[in-house]
N, C-alpha and C positions, 0 to 999 in steps of 0.2 A: 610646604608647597608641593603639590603633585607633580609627580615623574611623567611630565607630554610623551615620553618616549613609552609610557605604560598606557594600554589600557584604549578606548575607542573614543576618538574624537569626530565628530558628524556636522557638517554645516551643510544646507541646501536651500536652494533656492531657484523659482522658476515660478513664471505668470502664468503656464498654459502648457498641459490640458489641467494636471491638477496645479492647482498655485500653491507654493512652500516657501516658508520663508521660516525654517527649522534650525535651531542649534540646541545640541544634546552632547554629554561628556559621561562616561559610565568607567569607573576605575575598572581593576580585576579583583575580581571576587565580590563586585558589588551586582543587585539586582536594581536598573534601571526602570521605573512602570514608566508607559507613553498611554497618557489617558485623555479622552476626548469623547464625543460625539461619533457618531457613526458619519464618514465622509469628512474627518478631519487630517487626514493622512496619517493616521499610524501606519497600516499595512502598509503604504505606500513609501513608508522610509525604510521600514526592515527590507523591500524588497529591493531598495534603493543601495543599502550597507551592500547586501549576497551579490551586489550584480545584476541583479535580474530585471532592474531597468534604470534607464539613463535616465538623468536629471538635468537641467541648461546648465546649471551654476554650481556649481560648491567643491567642497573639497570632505577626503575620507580618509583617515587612519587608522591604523589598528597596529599597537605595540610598536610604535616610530616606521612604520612601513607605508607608505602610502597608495592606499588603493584608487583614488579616484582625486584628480585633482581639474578641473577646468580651465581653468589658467594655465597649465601647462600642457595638459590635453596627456593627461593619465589617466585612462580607462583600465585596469588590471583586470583579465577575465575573470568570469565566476569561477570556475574549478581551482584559480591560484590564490584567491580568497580567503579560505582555509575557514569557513563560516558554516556553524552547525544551523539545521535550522529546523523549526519543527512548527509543520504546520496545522493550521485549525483543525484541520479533517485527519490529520495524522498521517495521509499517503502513506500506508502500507502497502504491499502487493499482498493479495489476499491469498495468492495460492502458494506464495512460501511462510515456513515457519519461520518463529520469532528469531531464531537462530539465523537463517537464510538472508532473513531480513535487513540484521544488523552488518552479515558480510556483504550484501551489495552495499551497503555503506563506506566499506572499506576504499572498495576502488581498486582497481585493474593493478596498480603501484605498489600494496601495501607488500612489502617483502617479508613478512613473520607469517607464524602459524594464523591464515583469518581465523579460522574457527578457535582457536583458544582465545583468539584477541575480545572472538564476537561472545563468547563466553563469560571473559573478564568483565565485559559492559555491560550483559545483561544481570549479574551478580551484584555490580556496582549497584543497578537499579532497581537492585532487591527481587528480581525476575530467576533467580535461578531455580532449575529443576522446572521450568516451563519453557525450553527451548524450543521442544518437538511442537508448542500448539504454532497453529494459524492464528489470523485475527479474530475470525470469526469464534473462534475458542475460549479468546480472551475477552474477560471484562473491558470497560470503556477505559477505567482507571489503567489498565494492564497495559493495553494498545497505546496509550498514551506512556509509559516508560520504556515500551519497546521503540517508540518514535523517538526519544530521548534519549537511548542508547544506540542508535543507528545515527544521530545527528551527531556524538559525539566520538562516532567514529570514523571521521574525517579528522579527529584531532586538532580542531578547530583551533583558534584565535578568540571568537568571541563567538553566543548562542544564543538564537533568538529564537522567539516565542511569541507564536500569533496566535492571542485567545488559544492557550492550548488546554485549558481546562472549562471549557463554555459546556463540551458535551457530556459529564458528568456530571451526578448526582452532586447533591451539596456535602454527603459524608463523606463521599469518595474526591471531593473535592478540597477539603480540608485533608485529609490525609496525603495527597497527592503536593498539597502547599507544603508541610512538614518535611517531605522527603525533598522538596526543592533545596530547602533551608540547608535540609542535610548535603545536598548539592553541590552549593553554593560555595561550603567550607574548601570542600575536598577541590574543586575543580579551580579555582584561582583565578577564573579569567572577566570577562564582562560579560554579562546577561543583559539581553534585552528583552521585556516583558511588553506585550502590548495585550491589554487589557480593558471592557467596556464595565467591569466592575470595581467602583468604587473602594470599598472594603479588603478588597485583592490587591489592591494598589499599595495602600495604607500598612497590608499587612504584611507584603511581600517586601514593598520596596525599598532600601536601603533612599533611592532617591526618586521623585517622580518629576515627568514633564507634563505639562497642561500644555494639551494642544486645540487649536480653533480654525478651522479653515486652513489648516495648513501651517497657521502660523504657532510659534512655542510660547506664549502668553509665560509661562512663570515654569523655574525648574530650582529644585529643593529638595528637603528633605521629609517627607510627606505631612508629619504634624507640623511644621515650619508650613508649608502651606495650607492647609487644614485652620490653622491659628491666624494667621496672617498672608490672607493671599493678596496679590497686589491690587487687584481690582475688581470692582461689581463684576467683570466677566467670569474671570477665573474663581468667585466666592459664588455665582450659580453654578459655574459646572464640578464643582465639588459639593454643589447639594446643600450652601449654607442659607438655611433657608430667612433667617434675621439680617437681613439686609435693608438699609434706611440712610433716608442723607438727615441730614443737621446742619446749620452754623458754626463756625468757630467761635467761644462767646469771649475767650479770654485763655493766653500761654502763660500759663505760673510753671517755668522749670525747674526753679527752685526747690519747690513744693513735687515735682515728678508729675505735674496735673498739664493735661487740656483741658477745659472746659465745652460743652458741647451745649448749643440751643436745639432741643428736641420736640417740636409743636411749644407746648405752653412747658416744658421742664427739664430742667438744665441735670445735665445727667456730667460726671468727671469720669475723666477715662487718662489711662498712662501718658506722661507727656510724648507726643508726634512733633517734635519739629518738622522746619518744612511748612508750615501752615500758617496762616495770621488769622486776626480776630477779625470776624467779616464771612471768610472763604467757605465756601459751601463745600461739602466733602461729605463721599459717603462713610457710612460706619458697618459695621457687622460685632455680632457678638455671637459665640454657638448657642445652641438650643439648651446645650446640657452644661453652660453656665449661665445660665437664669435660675436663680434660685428660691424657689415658695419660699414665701414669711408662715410657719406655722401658725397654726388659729391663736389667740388669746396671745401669740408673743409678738411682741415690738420688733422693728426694724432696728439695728444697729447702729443706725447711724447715716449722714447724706455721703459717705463715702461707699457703701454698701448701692447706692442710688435707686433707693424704694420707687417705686409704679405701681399702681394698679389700677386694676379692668375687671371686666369680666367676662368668662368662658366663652366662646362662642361654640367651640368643640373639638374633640377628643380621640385620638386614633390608637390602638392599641396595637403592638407589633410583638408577641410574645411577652417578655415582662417587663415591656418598657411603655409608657404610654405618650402620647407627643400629643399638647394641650394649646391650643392657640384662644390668644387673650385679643382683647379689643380694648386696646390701652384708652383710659379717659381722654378725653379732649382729645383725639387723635385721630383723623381721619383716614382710611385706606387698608391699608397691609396689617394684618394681626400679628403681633407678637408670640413666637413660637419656645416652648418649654417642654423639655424630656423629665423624665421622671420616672422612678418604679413604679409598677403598678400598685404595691401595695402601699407606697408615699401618699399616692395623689387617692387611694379607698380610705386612708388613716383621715386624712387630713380634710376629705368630703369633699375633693375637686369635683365639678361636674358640669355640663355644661349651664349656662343660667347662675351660676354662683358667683361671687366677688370672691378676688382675692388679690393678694396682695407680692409683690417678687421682686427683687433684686438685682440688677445687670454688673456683677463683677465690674471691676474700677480696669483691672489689669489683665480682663479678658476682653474689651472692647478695642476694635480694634480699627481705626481712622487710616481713610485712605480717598486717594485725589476722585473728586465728583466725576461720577459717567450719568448722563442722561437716563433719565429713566423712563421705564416702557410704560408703567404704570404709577399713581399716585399713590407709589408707597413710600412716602416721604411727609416733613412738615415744612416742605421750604414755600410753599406756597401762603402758609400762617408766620412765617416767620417774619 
């Protein structure tokens, strides 16, 4: 069980002006992503953690100290906070150097050497021997760990991070993720990462929260929602694009099976209790568990749960291609399949061709029906 006296615990809540109804938990040493839509309150919670605005409801800790409680009407200022924080734009002052920079970090209080302290930070973040530049001297990547060694010299509690790599290049973006990592180790405390990229999330996160309107839809461990997220909401805003409701046709636990009525073809997927035969539920499976039946070979088997369609068409993203099918008898939403590029040139996918694929038994993943916007479903034929 986890030590409540370690690490940041977050609850908020409020109708108006933004509406929250937030709960987030991030150990030390772990990296928290808050991932959502633009106007889902992420930024509105980290600024919520620092201080830097009231919320009607909730309650805030960090390492058994409590900073903000409503019930009891604990407000702890920002300055006794103890919260590094680094933002979008990086707020440098442009006319000191990166040295300069990290001592106004320190603060009027800090009673050691600042300048060997602001020295040690910029070292830490692999910036030494560029003390003397300005911002304007530094690359985007640079400014951005000069922000990161100035946030961390308030010797924070816990560090958060608003889209702080949006304005860099994507190589200088992945390098900049790697030195987080390396971060991460040394520094022991809780990271809060707000992020509008997907794959940043996935790749950063020790855990991620799905948020919507304010509210926390689902929080885990990023492939744990990626694999099974609780619901049609939270399976669009991670981008799974195989989204579909069904029938329950029949529970064999025994056997570890659901059975699912899919238009006209009963497809088994891992046993979901929780369900009866009847209940309408949607499903999802990823893209890159559909798997092409090579030409001239046979399907394996009805636990494999063969379909086929044909191409409707093909998007190529570097060397992966994403191929949406138009399942037989199945009216609406195409069925989406990833693949290498050089799979789907081997094997002659194309648009206008038949072929033939597989939906994993124990990559399908059932979950309680949400109304849907569009007729990408077969509950209408069922």
């Amino acid at each position: 069980m986890a030590d409540r006296s370690k690490g940041l615990d977050v609850s908020l809540e409020q109708d108006a002006p933004i509406p929250l109804n937030a709960r987030l938990r991030c150990e030390p040493g772990q990296v928290l992503a808050l991932v959502g839509p633009s106007g889902s309150g992420k930024s509105t919670i980290l600024s919520a953690i620092a201080g830097l605005r009231n919320i009607a409801n909730g309650r805030i800790s960090c390492n058994g100290s409590v900073w903000y409680d409503s019930a009891k009407h604990i407000n702890m200022a920002t300055r006794l906070r103890r919260v590094g924080f680094v933002f979008q734009s990086y707020a440098l002052f442009p006319h000191l150097s990166a040295l300069a920079n990290v001592m106004e970090g320190l603060g009027s209080g800090y009673r050691g050497s600042r300048e060997n302290r602001a020295r040690e930070l910029l070292e830490l973040v692999r910036l030494g021997g560029l003390e003397a530049r300005r911002p304007s001297e530094l690359s985007g990547g640079q400014q951005q760990r000069v922000a990161v060694a100035r946030a961390l010299a308030r010797d924070p509690n816990v560090l958060l991070l608003d889209e702080p790599f949006s304005s860099v290049d994507r190589v200088t973006r992945q390098r900049l993720h790697r030195e987080l990592g390396h971060l991460r180790g040394e520094l022991q405390m809780p990271i809060v990462l707000v992020t509008h990229d997907l794959e940043e999330a996935v790749q950063l996160g020790d855990r991620m929260s799905i948020l919507h309107r304010g509210h926390t839809l689902q929080e885990g461990a990023p492939r744990d929602i990626m694999a099974r997220p609780a619901n049609r909401e939270v399976a669009r805003l991670v981008d799974l694009k195989n989204i579909f409701q069904a029938r329950i046709a029949a529970q064999r636990p025994g056997a570890g099976i659901t059975a699912l009525v899919w238009g006209s073809t009963t497809l088994e997927a891992g046993y979901a209790p929780g369900f009866a035969a009847g209940d309408l539920v949607d499903w999802v499976i990823p893209s890159g568990r559909v798997i092409l039946h090579r030409r001239r070979r046979p399907s394996r088997g009805i636990r494999e749960n063969p379909v086929r369609g044909r191409v409707e068409s093909m998007v190529a993203l570097g060397d992966t291609v994403t191929v949406a099918i138009k399942v037989d008898s199945l009216d609406g939403y195409p069925l989406f399949m990833s693949m290498p590029v050089h799979a789907a040139e081997r094997n002659s996918v194309a648009p206008g061709e038949r072929v033939g694929v597989s939906l994993i038994r124990d990559d399908i993943h059932i979950m309680p029906a949400q109304q849907s916007e569009t007729r990408d479903d077969a509950s209408a034929d069922i």
